[in-house]
Biotite code that builds the C-alpha atoms (Angstrom):
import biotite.structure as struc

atoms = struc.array([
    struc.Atom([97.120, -50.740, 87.993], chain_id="A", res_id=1, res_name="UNK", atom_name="CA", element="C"),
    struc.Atom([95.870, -52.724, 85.228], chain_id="A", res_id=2, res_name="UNK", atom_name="CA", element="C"),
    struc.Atom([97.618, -54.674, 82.522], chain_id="A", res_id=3, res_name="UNK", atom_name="CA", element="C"),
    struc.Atom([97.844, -52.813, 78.905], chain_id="A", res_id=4, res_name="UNK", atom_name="CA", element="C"),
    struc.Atom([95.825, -54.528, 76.387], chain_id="A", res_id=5, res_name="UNK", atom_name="CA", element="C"),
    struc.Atom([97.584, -56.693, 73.784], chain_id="A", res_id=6, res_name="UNK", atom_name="CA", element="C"),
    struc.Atom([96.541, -53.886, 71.000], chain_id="A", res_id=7, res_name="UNK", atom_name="CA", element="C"),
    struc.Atom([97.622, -51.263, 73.773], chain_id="A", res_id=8, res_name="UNK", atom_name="CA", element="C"),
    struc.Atom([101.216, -53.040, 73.702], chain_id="A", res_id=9, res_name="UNK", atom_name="CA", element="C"),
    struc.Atom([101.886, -53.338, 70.128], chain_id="A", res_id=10, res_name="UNK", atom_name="CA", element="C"),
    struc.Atom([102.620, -49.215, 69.789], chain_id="A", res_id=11, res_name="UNK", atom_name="CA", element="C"),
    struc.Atom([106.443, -50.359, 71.895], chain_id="A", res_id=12, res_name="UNK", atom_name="CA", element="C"),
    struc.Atom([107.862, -52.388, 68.690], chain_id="A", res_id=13, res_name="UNK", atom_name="CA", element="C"),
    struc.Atom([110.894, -50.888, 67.799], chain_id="A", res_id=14, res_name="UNK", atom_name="CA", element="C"),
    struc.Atom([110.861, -48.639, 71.381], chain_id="A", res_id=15, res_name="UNK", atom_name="CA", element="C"),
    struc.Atom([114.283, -48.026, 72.497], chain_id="A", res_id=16, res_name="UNK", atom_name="CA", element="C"),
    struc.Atom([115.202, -48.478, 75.857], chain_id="A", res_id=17, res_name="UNK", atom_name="CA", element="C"),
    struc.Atom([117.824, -48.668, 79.022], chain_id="A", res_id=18, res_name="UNK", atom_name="CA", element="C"),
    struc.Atom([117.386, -51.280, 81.260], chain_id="A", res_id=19, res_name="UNK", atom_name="CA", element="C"),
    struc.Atom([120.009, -52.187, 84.101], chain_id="A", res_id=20, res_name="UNK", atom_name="CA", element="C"),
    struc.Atom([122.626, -49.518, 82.608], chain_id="A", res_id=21, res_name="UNK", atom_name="CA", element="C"),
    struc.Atom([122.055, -51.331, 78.610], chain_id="A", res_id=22, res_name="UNK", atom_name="CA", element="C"),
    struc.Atom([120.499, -50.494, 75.446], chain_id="A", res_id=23, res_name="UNK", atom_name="CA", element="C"),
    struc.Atom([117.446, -52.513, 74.332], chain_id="A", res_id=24, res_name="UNK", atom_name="CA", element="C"),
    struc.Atom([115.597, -52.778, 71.501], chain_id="A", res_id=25, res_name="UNK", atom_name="CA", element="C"),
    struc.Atom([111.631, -53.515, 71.739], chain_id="A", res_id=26, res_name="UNK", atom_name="CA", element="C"),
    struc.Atom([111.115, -56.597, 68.929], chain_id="A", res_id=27, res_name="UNK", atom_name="CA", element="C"),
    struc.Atom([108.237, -58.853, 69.829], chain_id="A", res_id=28, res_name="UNK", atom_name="CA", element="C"),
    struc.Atom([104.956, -58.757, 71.858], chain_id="A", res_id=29, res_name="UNK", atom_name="CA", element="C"),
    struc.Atom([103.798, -62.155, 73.052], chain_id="A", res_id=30, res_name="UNK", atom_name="CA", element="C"),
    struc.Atom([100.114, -62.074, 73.468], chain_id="A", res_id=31, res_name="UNK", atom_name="CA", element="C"),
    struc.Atom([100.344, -65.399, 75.657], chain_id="A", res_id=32, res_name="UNK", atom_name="CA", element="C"),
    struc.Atom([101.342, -63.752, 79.336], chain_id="A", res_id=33, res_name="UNK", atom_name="CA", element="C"),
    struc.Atom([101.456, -60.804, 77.459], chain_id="A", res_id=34, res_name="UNK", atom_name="CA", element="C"),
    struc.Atom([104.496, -60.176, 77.491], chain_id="A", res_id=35, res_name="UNK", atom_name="CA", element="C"),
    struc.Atom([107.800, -58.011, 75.965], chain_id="A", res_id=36, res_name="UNK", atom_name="CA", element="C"),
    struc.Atom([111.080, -59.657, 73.933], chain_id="A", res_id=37, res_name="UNK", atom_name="CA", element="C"),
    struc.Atom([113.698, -57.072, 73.984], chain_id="A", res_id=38, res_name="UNK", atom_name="CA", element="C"),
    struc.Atom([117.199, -57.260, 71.942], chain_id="A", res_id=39, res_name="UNK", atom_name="CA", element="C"),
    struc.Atom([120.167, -55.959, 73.410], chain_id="A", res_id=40, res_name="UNK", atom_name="CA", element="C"),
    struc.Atom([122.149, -53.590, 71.568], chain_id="A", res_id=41, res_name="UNK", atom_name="CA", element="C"),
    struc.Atom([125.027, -52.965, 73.931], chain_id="A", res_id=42, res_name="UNK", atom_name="CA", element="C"),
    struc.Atom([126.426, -56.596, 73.943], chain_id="A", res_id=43, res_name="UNK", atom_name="CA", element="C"),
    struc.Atom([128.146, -58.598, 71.854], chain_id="A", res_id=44, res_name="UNK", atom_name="CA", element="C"),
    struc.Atom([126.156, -61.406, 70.375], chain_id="A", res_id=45, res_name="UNK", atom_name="CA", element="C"),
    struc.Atom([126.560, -64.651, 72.425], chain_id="A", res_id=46, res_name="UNK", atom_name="CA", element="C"),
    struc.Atom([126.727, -68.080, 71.220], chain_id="A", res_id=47, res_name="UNK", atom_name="CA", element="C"),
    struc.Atom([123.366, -70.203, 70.800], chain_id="A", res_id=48, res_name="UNK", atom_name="CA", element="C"),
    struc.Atom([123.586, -73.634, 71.400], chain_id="A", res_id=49, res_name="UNK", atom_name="CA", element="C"),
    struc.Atom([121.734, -76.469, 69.927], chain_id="A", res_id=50, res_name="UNK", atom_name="CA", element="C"),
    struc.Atom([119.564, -79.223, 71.781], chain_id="A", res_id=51, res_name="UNK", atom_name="CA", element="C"),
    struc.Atom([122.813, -81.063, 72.432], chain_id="A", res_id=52, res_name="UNK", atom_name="CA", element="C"),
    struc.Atom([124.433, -78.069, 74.021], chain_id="A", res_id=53, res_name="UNK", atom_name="CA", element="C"),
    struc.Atom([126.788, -77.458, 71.216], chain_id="A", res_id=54, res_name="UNK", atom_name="CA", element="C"),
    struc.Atom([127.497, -73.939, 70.127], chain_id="A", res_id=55, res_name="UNK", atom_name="CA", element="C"),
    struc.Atom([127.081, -73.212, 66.244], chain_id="A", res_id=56, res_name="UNK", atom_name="CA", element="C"),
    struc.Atom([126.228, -69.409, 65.745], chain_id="A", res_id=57, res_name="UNK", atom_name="CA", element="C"),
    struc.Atom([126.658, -66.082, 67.531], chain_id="A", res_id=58, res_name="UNK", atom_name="CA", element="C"),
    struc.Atom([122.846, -64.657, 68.284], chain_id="A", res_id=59, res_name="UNK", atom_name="CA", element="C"),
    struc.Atom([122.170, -61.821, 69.452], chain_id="A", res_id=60, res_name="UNK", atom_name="CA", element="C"),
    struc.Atom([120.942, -61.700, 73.416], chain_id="A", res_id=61, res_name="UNK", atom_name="CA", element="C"),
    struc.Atom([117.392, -61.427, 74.225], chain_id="A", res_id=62, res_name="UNK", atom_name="CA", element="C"),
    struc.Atom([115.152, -60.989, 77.358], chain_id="A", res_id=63, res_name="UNK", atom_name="CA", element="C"),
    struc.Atom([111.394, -62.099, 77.607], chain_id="A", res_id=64, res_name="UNK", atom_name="CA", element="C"),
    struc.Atom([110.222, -59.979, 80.213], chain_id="A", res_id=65, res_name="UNK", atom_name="CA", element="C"),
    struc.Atom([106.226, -60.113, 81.378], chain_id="A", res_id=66, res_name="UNK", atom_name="CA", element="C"),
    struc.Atom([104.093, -57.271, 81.834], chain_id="A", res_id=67, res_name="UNK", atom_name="CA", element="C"),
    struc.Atom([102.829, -58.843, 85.190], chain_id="A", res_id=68, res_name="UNK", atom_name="CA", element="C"),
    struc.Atom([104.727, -59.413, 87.983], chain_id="A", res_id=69, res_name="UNK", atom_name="CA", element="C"),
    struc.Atom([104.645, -63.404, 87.794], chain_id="A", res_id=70, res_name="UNK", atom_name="CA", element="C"),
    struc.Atom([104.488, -63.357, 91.979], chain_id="A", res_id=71, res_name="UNK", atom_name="CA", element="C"),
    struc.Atom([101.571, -60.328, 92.210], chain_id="A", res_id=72, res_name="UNK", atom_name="CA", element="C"),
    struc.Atom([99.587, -60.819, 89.224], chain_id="A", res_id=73, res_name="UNK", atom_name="CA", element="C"),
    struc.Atom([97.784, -57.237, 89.606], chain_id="A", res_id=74, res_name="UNK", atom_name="CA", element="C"),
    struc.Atom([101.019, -55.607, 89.892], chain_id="A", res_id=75, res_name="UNK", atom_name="CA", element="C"),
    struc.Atom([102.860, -54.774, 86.518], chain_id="A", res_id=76, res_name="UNK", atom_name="CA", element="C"),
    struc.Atom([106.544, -56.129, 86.467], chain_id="A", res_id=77, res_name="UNK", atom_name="CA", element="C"),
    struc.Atom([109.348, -53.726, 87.496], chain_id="A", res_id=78, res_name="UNK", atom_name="CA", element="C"),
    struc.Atom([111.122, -54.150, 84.214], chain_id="A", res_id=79, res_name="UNK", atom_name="CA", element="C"),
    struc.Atom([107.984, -53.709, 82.171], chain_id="A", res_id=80, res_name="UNK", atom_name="CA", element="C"),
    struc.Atom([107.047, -50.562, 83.622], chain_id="A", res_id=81, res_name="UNK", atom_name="CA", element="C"),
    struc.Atom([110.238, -48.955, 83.246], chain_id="A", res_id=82, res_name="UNK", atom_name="CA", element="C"),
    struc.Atom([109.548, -49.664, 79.786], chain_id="A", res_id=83, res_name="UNK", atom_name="CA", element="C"),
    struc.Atom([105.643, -48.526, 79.562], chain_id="A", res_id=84, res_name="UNK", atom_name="CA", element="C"),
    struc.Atom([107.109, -45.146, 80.861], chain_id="A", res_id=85, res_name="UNK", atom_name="CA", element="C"),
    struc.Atom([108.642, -44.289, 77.861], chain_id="A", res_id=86, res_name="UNK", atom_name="CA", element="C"),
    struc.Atom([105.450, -44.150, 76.046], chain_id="A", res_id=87, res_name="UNK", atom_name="CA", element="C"),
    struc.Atom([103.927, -41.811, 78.729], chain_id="A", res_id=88, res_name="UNK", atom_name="CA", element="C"),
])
């Protein structure tokens, strides 16, 4: 199967989706991989830490997940395509 195209990608902002029994939110396509930044929506925000490892604000929790599989480059990623099969 072959990788969308990064133009191909951009129609999943703001996509809605359940991955591993949680709510997502589509919010960012990296062109560099490509790949997908997803929000969660079912989870409390955590706490994000500075360089020194000290916690200052709640954030909200995010997952960069690439369209590739990063061990089988031809192969789209698991996560990915459960996403991609929203659209279809």
């Amino acid at each position: 199967m072959h990788s969308p195209a990064y133009t191909e990608l951009q129609q999943l902002l703001g996509l809605a989706v359940t991955l591993e029994g949680k709510r997502y939110l589509v919010i960012e396509i990296l062109e560099d991989g490509p790949s997908v930044v997803v929000e969660c929506l079912d989870l409390e925000p955590g706490v994000q830490t500075n360089q020194f490892g000290d916690g200052h604000r709640r954030a909200p929790r995010h997952i960069t997940i690439p369209v590739c599989s990063p061990n089988e480059p031809e192969r789209l990623d698991p996560r990915f395509q459960l996403i991609w099969s929203n659209l279809t």
